[in-house]
matplotlib code that plots the C-alpha trace (Angstrom):
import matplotlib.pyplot as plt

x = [0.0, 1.5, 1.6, -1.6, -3.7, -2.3, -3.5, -6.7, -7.3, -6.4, -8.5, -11.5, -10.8, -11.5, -13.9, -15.7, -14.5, -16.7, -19.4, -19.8, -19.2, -22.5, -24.7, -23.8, -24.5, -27.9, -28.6, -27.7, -29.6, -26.7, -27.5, -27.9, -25.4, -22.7, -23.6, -23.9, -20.7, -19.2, -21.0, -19.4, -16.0, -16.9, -17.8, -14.3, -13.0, -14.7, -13.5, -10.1, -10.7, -12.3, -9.4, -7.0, -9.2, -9.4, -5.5, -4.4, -7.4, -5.7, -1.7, -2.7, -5.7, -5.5, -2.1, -2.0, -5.0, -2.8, 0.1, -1.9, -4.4, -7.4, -10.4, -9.3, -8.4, -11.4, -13.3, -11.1, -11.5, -15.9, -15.8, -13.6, -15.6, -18.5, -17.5, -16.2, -19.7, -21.5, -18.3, -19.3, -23.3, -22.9]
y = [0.0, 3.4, 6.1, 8.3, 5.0, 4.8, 8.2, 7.5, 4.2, 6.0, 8.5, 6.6, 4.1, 7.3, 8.1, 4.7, 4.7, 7.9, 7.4, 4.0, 6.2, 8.5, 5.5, 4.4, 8.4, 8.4, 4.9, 5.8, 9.1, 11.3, 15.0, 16.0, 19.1, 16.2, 14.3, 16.7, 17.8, 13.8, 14.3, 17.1, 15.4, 12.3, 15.1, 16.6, 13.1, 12.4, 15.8, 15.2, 11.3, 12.7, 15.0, 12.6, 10.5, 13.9, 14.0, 11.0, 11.4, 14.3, 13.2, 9.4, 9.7, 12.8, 13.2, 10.0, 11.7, 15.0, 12.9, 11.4, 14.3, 14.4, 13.1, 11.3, 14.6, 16.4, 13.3, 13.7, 17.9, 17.3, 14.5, 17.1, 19.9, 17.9, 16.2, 19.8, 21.2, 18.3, 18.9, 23.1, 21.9, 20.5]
z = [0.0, -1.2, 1.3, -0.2, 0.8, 3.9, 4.8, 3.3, 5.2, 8.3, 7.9, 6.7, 9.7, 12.0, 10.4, 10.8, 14.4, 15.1, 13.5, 15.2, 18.4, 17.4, 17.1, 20.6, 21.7, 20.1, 21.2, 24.9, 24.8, 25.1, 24.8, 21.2, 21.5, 22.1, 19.5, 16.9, 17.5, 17.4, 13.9, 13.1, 13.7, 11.6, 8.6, 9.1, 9.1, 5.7, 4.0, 4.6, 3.5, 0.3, -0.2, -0.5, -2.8, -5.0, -4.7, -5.7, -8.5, -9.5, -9.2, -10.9, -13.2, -14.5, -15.3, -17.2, -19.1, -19.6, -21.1, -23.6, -24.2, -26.5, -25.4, -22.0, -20.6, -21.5, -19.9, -16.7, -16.5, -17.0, -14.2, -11.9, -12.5, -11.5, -8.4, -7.1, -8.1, -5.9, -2.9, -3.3, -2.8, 0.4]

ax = plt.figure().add_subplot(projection="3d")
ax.plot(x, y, z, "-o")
ax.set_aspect("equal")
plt.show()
């Protein structure tokens, strides 16, 4: 496993861990304010997940499609533009 994964896996693995721990809040009752801010951890958990999944997108799939050009590139720049639109939305 290359390093990028391994800070992917890590962070996806807290992420995981977390959110399990919000189920057990809202199972036990805890007081909401607590857990909304455990969920607001696993969300900044999942950002910086996806932002390593956008970097190595970026430093893997997309250069390959800049060295060869034409088409494969302009496939790579429409599927960017629209997974930043949806990350913007939310």
């Amino acid at each position: 496993m290359n390093r990028d994964n391994e800070k992917l896996m890590i962070a996806m693995k807290k992420a995981k861990t977390s959110l399990d721990k919000v189920f057990k809040m809202v199972e036990g009752g805890r007081y909401c304010i607590d857990v909304i801010q455990q969920n607001l951890a696993v969300i900044g958990l999942l950002r910086s997940a996806n932002m390593e999944l956008l970097s190595g997108h970026i430093n893997t799939c997309v250069k390959n499609a800049a060295r060869k050009g034409g088409k494969e590139l302009d496939e790579k720049m429409v599927e960017l533009i629209k997974v930043l639109k949806i990350a913007q939305s939310k």
